[in-house]
C-alpha positions in Angstrom: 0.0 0.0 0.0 1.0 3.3 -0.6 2.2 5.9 2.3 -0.5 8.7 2.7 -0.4 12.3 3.7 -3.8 13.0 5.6 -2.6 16.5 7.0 -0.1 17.8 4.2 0.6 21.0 6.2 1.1 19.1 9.9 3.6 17.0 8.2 5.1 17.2 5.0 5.6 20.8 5.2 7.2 20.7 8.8 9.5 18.7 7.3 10.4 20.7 4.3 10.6 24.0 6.3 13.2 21.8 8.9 10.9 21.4 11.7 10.0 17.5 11.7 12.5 14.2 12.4 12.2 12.5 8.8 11.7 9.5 10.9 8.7 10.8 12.3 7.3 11.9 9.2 7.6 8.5 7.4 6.2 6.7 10.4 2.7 9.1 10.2 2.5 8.6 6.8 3.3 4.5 7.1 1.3 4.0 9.9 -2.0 4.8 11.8 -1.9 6.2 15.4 -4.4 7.5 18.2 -3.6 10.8 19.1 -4.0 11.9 22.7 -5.5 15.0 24.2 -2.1 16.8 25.2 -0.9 17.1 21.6 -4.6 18.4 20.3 -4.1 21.5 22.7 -6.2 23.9 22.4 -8.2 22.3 19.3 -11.8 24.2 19.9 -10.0 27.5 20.0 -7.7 27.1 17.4 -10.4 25.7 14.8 -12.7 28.9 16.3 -9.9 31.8 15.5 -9.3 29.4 12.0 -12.7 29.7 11.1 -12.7 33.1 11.9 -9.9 34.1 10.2 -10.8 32.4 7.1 -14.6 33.7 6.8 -13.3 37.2 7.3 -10.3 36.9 4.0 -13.4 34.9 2.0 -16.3 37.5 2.3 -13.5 40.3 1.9 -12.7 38.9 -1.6 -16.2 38.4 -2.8 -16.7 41.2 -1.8 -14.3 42.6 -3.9 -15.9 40.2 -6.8 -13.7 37.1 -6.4 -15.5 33.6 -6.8 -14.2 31.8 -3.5 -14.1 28.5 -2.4 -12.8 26.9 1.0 -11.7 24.0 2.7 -13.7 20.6 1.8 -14.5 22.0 -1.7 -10.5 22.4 -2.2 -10.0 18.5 -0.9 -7.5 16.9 -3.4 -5.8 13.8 -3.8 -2.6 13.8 -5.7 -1.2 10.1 -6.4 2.3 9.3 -7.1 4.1 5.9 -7.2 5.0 5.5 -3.3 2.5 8.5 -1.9 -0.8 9.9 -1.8 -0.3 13.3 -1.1 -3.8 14.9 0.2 -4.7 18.3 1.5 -7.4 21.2 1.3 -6.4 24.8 1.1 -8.3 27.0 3.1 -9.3 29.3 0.2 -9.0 29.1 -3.7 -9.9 32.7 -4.8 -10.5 33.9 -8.4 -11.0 37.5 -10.2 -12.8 37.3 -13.3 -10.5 36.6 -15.8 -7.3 36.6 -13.4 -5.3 33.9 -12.1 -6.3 32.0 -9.0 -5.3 32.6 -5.4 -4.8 29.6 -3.1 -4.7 30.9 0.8 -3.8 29.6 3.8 -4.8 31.2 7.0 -2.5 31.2 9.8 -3.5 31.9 13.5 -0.3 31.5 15.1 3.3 32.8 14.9 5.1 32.4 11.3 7.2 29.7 10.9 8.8 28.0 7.5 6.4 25.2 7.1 3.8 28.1 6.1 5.4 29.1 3.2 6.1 25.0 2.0 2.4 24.2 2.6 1.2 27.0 0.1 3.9 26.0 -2.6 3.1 22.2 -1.9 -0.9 23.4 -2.9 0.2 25.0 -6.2 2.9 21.8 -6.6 0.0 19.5 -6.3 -3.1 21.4 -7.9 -2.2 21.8 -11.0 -0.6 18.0 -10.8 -4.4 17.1 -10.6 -6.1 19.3 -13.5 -7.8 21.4 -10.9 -6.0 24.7 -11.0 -3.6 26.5 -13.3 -1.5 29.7 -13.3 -1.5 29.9 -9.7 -0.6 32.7 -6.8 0.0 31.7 -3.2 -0.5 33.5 0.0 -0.2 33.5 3.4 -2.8 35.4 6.1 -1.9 35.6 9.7 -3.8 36.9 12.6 -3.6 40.9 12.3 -3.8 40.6 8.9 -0.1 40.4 7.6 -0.6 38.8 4.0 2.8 37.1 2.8 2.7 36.8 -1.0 3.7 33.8 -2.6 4.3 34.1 -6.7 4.3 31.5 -8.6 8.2 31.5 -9.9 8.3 30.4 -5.9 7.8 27.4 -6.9 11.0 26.6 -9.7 13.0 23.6 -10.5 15.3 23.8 -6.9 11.6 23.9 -4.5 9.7 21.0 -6.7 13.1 18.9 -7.0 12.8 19.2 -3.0 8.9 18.4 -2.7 9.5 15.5 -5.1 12.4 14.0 -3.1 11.3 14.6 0.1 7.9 12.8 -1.3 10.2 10.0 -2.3 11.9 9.3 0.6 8.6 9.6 3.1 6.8 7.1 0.5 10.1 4.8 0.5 9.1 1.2 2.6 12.4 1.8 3.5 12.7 3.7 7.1 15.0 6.4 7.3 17.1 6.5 10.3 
């Protein structure tokens, strides 16, 4: 069976922006675990200020005359040989006629792991037919908006999303 990524950003980007053991990476995406209360934390307020965050960015772009969609409608499943890489952005935002926007909302303090779980969206959309010609951004509590262009994502970043992918796939444990 294949290794799958249920929670993209909680794993595979952690581990691209430096803060995840590979080991610990491959074993999530190898095996099946129950999690325990103490490393949920504060779940209820984090998906409230989530939510709230999210709603907020959403009806400021329609408002603006964007066509929005968020989280379960942006579910994807992207399929390689050793991985299923799976996700949902937050927000996928489009201007009439413009290229689309895929958001992520952040409630907490900026880390590296942001920025790879925006560029692994616009690796893996497009991979999949949904989306093309794709922007990225970043929105954190306060409102600080970190772009992401698309020339973000280049030959260096995707070698280093596919590799990574690779080895976390691999039914060979990394040490």
């Amino acid at each position: 069976p294949k290794a799958e990524f249920d929670h993209l950003g909680v794993w595979l980007a952690k581990l691209l922006g430096g803060n995840e053991c590979v080991w610990s990476a491959w074993f999530k995406a190898h095996f099946k675990y129950d999690k325990f209360e103490e490393m949920a934390g504060d779940l209820v307020k984090w998906n409230r200020d989530h939510t709230k965050l999210m709603l907020a960015r959403r009806r400021e772009l329609e408002a603006d005359g964007w066509t929005c969609t968020v989280e379960d409608a942006n579910a994807f499943k992207l399929e390689g040989r050793t991985l299923i890489l799976a996700g949902k952005p937050d927000i996928i935002a489009r201007p009439t006629g413009g290229d689309y926007l895929v958001i992520d909302e952040k409630s907490g303090t900026p880390r590296p792991s942001d920025i790879w779980q925006v560029l692994l969206y616009m690796f893996a959309l497009p991979r999949i037919g949904a989306y093309r010609n794709l922007q990225g951004e970043l929105e954190y509590r306060g409102g600080e908006k970190v772009s992401i262009p698309r020339d973000r994502l280049n030959d260096q970043t995707t070698e280093r999303i596919v590799t990574t992918m690779q080895m976390i796939g691999s039914n060979v444990q990394p040490k």
